[in-house]
matplotlib code that plots the C-alpha trace (Angstrom):
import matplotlib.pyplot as plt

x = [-40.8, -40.7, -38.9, -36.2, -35.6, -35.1, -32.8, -30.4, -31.0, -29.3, -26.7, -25.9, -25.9, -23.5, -21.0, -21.1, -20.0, -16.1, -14.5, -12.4, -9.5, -8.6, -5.7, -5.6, -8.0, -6.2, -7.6, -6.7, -8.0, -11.4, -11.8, -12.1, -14.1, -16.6, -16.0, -17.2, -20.6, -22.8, -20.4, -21.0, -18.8, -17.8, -15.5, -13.2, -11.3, -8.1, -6.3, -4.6, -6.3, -9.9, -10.1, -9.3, -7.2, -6.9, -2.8, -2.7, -3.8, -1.5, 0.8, -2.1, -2.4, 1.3, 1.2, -2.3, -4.4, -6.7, -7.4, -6.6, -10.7, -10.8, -9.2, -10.1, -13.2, -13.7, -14.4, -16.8, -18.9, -17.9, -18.7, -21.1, -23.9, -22.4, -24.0, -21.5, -18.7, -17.2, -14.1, -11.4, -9.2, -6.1, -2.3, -1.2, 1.7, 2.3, 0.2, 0.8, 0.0, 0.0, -2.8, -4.5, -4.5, -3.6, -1.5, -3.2, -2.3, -4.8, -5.4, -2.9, -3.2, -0.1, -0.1, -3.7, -4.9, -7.6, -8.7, -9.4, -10.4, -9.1, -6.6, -6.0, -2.6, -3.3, -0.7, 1.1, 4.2, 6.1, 8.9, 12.3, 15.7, 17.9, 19.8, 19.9, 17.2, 18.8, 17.6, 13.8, 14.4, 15.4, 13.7, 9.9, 8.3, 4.7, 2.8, 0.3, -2.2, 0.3, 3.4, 1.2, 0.5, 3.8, 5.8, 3.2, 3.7, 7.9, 7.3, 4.8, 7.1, 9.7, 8.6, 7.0, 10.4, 12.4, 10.2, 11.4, 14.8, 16.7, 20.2, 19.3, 21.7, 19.9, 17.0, 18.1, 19.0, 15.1, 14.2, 15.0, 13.6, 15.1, 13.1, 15.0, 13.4, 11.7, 9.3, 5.7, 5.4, 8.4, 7.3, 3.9, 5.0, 8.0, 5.4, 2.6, 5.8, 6.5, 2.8, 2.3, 5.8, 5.1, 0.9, -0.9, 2.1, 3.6, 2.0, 1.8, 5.1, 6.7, 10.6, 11.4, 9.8, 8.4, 9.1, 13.3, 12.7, 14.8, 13.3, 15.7, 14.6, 17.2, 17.6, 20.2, 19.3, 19.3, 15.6, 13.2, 9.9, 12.0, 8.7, 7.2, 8.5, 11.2, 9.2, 7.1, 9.8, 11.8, 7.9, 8.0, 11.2, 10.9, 7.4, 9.3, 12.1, 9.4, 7.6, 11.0, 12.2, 16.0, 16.3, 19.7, 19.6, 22.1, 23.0, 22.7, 22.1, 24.7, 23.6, 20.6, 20.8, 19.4, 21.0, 20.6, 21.4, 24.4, 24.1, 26.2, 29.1, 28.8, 25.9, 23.3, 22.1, 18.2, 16.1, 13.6, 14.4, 11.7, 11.8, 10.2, 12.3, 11.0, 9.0, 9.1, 7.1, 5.6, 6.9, 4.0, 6.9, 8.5, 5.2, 4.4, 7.8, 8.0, 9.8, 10.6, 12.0, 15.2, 12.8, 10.9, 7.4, 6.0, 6.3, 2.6, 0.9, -1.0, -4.2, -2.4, -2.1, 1.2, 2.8, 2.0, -0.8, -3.5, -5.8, -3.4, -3.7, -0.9, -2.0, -1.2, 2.2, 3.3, 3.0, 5.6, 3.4, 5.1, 2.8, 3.4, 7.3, 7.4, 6.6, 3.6, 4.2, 3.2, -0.1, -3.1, -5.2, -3.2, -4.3, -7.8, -8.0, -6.3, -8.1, -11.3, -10.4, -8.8, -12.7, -14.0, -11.2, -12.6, -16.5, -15.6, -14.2, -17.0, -20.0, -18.1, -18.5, -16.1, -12.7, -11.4, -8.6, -5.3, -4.8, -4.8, -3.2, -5.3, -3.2, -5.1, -1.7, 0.0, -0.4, 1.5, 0.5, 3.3, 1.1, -1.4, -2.9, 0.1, 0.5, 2.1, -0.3, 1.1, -1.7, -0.3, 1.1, -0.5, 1.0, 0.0, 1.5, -0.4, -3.8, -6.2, -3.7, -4.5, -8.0, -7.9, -5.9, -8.7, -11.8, -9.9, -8.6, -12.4, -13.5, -11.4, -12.3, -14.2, -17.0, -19.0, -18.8, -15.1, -15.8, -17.9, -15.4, -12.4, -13.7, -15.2, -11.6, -9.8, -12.2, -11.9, -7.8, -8.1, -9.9, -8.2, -5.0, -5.1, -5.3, -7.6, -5.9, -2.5, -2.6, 0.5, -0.6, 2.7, 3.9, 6.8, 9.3, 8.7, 9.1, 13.0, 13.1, 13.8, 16.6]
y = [27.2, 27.7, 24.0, 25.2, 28.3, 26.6, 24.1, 26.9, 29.0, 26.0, 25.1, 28.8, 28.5, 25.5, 26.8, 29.5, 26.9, 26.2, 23.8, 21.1, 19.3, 16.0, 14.8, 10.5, 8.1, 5.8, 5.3, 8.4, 10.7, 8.2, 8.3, 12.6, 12.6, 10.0, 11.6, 15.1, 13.8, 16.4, 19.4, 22.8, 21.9, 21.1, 18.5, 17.4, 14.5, 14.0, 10.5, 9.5, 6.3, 5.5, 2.8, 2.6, 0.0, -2.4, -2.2, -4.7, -7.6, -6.4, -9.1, -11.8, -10.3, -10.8, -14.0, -15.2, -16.1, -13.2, -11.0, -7.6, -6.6, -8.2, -5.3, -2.3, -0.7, 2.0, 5.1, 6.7, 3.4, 4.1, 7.9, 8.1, 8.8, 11.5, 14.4, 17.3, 15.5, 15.4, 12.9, 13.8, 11.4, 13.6, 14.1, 16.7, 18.0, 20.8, 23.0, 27.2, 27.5, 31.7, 31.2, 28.3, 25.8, 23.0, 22.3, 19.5, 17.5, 15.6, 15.2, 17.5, 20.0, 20.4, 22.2, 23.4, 25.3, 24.1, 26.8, 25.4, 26.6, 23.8, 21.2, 17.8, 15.8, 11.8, 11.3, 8.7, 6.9, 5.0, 2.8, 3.7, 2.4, 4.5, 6.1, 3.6, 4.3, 2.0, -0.9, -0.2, -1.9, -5.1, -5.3, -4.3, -2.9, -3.8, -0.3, -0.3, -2.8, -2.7, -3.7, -6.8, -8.2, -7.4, -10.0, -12.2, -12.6, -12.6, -15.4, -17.6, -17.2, -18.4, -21.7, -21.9, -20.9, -23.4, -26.4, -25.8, -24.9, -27.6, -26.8, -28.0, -25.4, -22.2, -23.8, -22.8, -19.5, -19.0, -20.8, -18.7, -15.8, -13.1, -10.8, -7.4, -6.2, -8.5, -5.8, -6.8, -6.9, -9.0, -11.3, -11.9, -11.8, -15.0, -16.7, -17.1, -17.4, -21.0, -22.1, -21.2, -23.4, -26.0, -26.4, -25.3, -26.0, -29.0, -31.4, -28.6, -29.1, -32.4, -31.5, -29.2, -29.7, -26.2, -27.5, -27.0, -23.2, -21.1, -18.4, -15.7, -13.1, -10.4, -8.2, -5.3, -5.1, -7.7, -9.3, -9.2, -7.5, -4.7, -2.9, -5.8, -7.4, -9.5, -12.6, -12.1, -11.2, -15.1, -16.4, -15.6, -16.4, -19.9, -20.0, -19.2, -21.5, -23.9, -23.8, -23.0, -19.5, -19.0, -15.8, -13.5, -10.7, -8.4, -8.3, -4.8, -5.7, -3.5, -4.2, -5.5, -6.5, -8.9, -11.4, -11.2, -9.3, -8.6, -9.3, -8.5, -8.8, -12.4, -12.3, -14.5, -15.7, -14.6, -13.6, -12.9, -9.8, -8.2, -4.9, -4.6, -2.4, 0.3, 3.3, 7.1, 10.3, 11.7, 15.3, 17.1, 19.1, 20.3, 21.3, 23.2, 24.3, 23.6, 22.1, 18.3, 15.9, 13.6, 11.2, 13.7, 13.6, 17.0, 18.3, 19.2, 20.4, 19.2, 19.5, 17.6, 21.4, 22.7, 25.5, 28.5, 27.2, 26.5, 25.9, 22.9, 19.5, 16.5, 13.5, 9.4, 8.4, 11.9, 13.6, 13.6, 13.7, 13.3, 11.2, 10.8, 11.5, 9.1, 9.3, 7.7, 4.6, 4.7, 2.4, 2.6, 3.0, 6.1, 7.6, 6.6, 8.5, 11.1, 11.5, 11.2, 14.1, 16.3, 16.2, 17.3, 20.4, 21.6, 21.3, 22.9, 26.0, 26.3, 26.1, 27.7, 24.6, 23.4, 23.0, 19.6, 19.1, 17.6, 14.7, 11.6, 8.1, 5.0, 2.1, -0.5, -3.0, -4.3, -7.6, -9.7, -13.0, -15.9, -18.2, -20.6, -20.7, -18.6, -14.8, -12.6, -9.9, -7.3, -4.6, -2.5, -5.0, -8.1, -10.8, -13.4, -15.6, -18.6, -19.7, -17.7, -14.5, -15.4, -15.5, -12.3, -10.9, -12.6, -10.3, -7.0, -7.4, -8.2, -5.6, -3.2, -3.8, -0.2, -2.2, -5.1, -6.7, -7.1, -9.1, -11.3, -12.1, -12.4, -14.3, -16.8, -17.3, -17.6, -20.4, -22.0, -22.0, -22.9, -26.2, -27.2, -25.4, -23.7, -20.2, -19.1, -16.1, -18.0, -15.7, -14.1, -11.0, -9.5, -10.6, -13.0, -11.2, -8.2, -9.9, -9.4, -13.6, -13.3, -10.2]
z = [-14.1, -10.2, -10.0, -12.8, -10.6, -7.6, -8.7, -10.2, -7.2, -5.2, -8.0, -7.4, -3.8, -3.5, -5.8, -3.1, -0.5, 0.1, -1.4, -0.4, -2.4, -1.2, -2.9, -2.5, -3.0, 0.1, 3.4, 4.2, 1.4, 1.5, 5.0, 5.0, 2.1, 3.7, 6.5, 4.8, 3.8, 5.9, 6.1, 4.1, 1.4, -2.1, -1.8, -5.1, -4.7, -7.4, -7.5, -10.8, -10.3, -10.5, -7.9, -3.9, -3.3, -0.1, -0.1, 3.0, 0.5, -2.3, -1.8, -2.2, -5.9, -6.1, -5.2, -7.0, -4.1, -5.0, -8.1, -8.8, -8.3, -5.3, -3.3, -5.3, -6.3, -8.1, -6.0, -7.4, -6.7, -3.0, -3.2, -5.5, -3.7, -1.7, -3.0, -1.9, -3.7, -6.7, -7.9, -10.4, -12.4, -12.7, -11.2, -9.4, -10.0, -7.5, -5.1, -5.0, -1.3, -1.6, -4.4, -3.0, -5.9, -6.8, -10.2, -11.9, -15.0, -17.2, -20.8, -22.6, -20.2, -17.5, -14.4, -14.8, -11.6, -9.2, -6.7, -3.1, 0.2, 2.3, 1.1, 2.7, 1.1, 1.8, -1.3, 0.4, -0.5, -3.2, -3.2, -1.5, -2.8, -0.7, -3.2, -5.7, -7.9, -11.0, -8.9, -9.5, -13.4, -11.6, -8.0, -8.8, -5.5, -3.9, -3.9, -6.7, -8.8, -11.4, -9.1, -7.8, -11.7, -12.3, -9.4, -10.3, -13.9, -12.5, -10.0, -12.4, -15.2, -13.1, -13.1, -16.8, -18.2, -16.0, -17.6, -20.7, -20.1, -21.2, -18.9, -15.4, -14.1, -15.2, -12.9, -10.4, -10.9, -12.1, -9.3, -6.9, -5.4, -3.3, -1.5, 0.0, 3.3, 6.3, 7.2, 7.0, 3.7, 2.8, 5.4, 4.1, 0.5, 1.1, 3.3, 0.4, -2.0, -0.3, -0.1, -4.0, -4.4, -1.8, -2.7, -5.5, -8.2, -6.4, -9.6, -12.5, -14.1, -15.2, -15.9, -12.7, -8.5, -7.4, -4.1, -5.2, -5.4, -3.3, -1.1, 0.6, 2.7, 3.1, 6.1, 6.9, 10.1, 12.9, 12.9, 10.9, 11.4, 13.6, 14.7, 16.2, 19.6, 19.5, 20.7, 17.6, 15.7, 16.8, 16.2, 12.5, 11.6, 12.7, 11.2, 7.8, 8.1, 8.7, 5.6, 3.7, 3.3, 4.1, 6.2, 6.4, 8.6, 9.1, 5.2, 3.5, -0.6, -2.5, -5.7, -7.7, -11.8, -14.0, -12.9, -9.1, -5.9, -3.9, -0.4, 2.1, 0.0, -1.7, -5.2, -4.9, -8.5, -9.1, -12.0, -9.5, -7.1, -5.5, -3.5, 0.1, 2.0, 2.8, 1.3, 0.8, 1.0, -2.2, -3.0, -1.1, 1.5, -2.0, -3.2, -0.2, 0.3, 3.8, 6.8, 6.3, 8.7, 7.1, 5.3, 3.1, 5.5, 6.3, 9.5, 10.7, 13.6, 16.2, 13.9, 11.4, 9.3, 7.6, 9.7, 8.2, 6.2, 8.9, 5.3, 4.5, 6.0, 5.2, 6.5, 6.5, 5.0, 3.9, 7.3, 10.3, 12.9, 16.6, 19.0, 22.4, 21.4, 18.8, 14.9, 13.9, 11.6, 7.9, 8.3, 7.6, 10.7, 11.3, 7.7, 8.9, 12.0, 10.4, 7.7, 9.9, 12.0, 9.6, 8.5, 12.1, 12.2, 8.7, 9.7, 13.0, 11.4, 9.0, 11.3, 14.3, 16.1, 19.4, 17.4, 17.9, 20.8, 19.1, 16.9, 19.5, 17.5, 18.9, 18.1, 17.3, 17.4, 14.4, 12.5, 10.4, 8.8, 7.8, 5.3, 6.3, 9.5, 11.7, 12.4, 15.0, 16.6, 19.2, 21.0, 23.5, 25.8, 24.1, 22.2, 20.4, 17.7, 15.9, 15.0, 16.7, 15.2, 12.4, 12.7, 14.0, 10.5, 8.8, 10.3, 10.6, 7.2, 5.8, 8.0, 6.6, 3.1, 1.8, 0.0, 1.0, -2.7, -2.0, 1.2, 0.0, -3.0, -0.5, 2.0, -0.9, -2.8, 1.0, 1.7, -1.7, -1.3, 1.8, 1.5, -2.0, -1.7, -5.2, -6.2, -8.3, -10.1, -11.7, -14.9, -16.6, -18.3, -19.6, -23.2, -22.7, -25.5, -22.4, -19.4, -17.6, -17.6, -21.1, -21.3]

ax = plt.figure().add_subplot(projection="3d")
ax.plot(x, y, z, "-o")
ax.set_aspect("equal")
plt.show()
């Protein structure tokens, strides 16, 4: 009886403690929670998936070199040992900042209220077609589990559908592939396009050569990967033309359908248009109903809180955060550290502990990989393009993996493609009457 009593005397006593709402299973939302382990709190963490995902590897989902459970694991396998924490499979639809809740949907229920004492936004971002929404249908983005499976049933189909077309012509509008935007992750994305074209189907199909595909990466602006230094920048692009991928900068794409992309002007026939241009905020600043600068991201303070809200933290892709007078870039170690000190503010306040200077950025450089063996690296004043790069993208990225299962099964599958050049993870999942080859 004494045990019973104790264990509901400290039920009782935690449901006394505050509580936390994390909203994000990212790096961001993960990192705080983690980083929450030994504070005074309840912490609930809401993502309307079950599963963290590694987004840097996304495109190697996309283009088959890895599986979908290779870089993602549930999170409560990650959390579930943390004792003060509690995870949610839900979306939220809203927050009431004068209440302190959080609007909730799951189930049949919509806009259900979730009482909080702290709240920390890590909801990220989503895809970002300037204006032109009714391209989405036709150029698929890279954000999500779903998006990856998706490009790769588009790009695998490709080349199934061309074998048995019997009018050599319409090969090579299947055959070839236009990817909008020569940031990082168009870059990476052509790059493992041309080694799936070039390697591991070069002797799969007996009426059509993979190696005749056509890859075009588009670029409004004048280089591609614009936040990297120029001598990287030239690095890549010749490391692409190398291995195949026709590059056009300075060409805005005015329209996107079925049938292919116009760019800058002239249509380029494609049944395979894929969106990496650029991304956008989720609605957190209309939530809160705050100040956002002109790209949607929340304006917060120097502790990473919403003005007005010192109980509100926005954090990772959603927040505007000005660093040494520039914006912090929507990546991921900046979601880390954020998410990591955001954690410190909260435990500070709560056990009247030495409250945290400032959020500080630590850039930890920026890295980019162009297919087999070759990637651009810049840290600080460092640059490096090549090999030993990409060596480098190897460990951080396996590093940064949130599980150790998930490093062991990445490094495994890189080492098997490496050596034999196939990918392990060709499957096309989407029924054909469904899949836009066929409209």
């Amino acid at each position: 009886m004494n045990e019973i009593a104790e264990d509901q005397q400290a039920q009782a006593l935690y449901k006394e403690l505050p509580r936390v709402v994390i909203v994000g299973g990212g790096f961001g939302g993960l990192a705080a929670a983690r980083a929450l382990c030994k504070a005074p709190v309840r912490v609930l963490l809401i993502d309307k998936s079950n599963h963290h995902l590694f987004q840097p590897l996304l495109y190697q989902v996309a283009t088959a070199i890895l599986a979908p459970a290779e870089i993602a694991i549930p999170i409560r396998q990650l959390v579930g040992h943390q004792s003060n924490m509690t995870v949610a499979l839900a979306e939220v639809s809203g927050v009431d900042a004068a209440s302190r809740q959080v609007l909730v949907n799951y189930l049949d229920r919509r806009d259900a209220p979730l009482d909080y004492d702290y709240l920390i936004l890590a909801t990220g971002a989503s895809h970002n077609y300037f204006g032109h929404d009714e391209f989405a249908q036709f150029a698929p983005g890279l954000k999500n589990l779903n998006d990856a499976t998706s490009i790769r049933d588009r790009v695998l189909r490709a080349f199934e559908i061309a074998e048995i077309e019997d009018d050599p012509k319409a090969h090579q509008d299947l055959l070839t592939f236009v990817l909008v935007g020569a940031g990082p992750t168009g870059v990476e994305l052509a790059g493992a396009i041309a080694e799936l074209r070039r390697f591991t189907l070069a002797s799969d199909f007996r009426r059509v050569q993979p190696a005749s595909a056509r890859i075009i990466l588009v670029q409004s602006g004048p280089r591609i990967l614009p936040t990297f230094h120029e001598e990287l920048a030239r690095a890549a692009h010749k490391r692409l033309e190398e291995v195949g991928v026709e590059i056009q900068t300075d060409s805005p794409v005015t329209g996107v359908d079925a049938r292919g992309a116009i760019v800058n002007g002239k249509r380029i026939a494609s049944r395979t248009v894929i969106w990496t241009a650029g991304v956008t905020p989720s609605p957190a600043g209309k939530w809160l109903g705050v100040p956002t600068d002109k790209s949607g991201r929340v304006i917060v303070r120097p502790d990473c809180s919403v003005p007005g809200h010192p109980e509100v933290f926005v954090i990772g892709d959603t927040a505007a955060f000005n660093h040494l007078g520039q914006p912090l870039p929507g990546v991921a170690q900046v979601a880390l550290q954020q998410g990591k000190y955001v954690a410190s503010v909260i435990n500070a306040r709560l056990t009247n502990d030495f409250v945290p200077p400032p959020f500080h950025y630590f850039d930890k450089g920026q890295l980019a990989v162009v297919g087999r063996n070759f990637a651009v690296l810049q840290i600080a004043g460092f640059r490096l393009a090549g090999f030993f790069a990409w060596i480098v993208w190897a460990m951080v990225h396996l590093m940064f993996l949130a599980a150790r299962e998930n490093r062991i099964r990445v490094i495994t599958q890189w080492i098997w493609s490496y050596l034999t050049r196939q990918r392990g993870s060709r499957l096309i999942l989407s029924a054909g009457g469904t899949s836009p080859l066929f409209d």
